[in-house]
N, C-alpha and C positions, 0 to 999 in steps of 0.2 A: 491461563493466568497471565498472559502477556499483555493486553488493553491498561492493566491497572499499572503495570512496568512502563508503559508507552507514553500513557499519561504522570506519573510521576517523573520520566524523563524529560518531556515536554514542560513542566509547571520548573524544574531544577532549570531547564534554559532559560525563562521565563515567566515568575508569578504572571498568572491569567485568571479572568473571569472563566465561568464556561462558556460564556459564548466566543470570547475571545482565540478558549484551546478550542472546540469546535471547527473554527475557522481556520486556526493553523493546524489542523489535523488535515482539512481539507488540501492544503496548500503544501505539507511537507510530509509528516507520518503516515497520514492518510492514504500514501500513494504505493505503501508496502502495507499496510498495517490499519486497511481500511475500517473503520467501525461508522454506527449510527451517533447522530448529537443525541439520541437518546441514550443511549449505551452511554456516552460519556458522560452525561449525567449523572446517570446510576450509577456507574463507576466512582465519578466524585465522592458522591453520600455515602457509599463502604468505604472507600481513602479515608476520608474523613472519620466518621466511626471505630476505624481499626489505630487510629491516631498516626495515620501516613501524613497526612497533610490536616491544615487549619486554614479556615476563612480568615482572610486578614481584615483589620479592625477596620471599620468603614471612618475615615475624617469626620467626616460628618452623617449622622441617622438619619435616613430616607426611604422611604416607603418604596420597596420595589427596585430599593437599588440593586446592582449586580454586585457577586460575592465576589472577590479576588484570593487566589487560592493558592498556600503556597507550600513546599515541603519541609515536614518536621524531621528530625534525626530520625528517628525511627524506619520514616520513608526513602531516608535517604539509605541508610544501612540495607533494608532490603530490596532496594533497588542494586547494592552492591554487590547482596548477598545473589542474585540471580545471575548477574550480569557472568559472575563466577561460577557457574553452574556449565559443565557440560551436556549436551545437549545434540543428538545423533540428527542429520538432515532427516526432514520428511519426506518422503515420496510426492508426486505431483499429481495433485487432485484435480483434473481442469474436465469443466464439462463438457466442452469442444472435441477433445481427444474421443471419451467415452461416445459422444455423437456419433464421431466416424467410424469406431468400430462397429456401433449398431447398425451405423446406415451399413455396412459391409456382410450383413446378416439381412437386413431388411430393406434395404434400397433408402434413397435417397434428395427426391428432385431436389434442384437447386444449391447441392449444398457446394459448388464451385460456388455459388454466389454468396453463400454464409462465408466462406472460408474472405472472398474477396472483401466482405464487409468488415470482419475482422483485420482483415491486412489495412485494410486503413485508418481502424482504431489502432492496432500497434507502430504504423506509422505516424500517425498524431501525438500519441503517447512518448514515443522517440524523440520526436518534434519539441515536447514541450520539455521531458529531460532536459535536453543539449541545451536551451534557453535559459534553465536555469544554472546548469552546471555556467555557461557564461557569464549571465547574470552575479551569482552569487561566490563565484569560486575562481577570480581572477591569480595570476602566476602568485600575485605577493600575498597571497592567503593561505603560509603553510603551518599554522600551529597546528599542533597535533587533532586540537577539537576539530579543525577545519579541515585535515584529512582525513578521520575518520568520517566524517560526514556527507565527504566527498567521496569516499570509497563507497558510501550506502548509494550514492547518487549513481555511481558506477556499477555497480550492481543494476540497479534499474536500467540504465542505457545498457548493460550486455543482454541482459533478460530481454527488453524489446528489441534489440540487435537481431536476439536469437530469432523472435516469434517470427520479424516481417520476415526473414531469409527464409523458416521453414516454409510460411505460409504460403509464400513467393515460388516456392516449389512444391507445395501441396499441389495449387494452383493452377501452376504450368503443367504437374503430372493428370491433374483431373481431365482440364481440359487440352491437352496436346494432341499426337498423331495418336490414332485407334481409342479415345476416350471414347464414353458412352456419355449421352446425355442426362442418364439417371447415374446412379453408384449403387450396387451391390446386387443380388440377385435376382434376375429377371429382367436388368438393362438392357436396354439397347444400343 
């Protein structure tokens, strides 16, 4: 149930079109809380239907214009109402992990080299965090909106802190002194 919370958080910082949340989905939620612009679509038309949120009245009527979409009390209350919900962490579901355990039952060419592709997507990803923590979170931005926001941001740079470090020693362990060429059994 979280998409339809992410997107009524999103529309409370900012009345948006969908194409407009779409794109700062892409740019800011999107980077924990990843969905398709279909999904947020559909998500809109239930918001809307449950009377979360309302199309705002267009200035003028035009064929094909975009709808701007904004939250109604209702939306705003059960965005409250969750926000206040406890809620146990989930376990880590990654399919990388799962990979290497197989490959450790069933061998694996190459996957030093999956592991290193990864390490430079989580180094990328690091990369472009700290740009915006720069960008958007200079010293004199500390109201409260703006540290919480910035904590979600930190959360992200620890997350890919963590991955390039593991991976960085996946890495070195796969390929170091007495690795095998392959991984798992029947290597050489």
């Amino acid at each position: 149930m979280s998409l339809p919370h992410a997107i009524l958080t999103a529309l409370l910082e900012k009345p948006s079109s969908g194409l407009e949340l779409t794109r700062r989905f892409d740019r800011s939620i999107g980077y924990f809380w990843p969905s398709t612009h279909q999904q947020i679509y559909r998500e809109l038309g239930k918001l809307e239907q449950a009377g979360h949120i309302r199309a705002l009245p267009a200035a003028q009527p035009a064929r094909g214009q975009k709808k701007e979409y904004e939250v109604l009390a209702a939306g705003r209350e059960e965005l409250a109402v969750w926000v206040s919900l406890a809620e146990d962490p989930r376990p880590v579901r990654d399919p990388l992990l799962l990979r290497m355990r197989a490959a450790a039952v069933v061998g694996a060419p190459g996957l030093a080299g999956e592991l290193r592709r990864h390490l430079v997507l989580h180094q990328e990803q690091l990369a472009e965090y700290l740009r915006i923590e720069e960008r958007d979170f200079p010293p004199e931005r500390t109201s409260q909106e703006d540290r919480l926001r910035r904590l979600v941001l930190r959360g992200g740079i620890d997350l890919e802190t963590f991955w390039t470090s593991w991976l960085t020693r996946a890495v070195d362990d796969l390929e170091g002194p007495g690795a095998a060429s392959d991984v798992g059994p029947g290597a050489s």
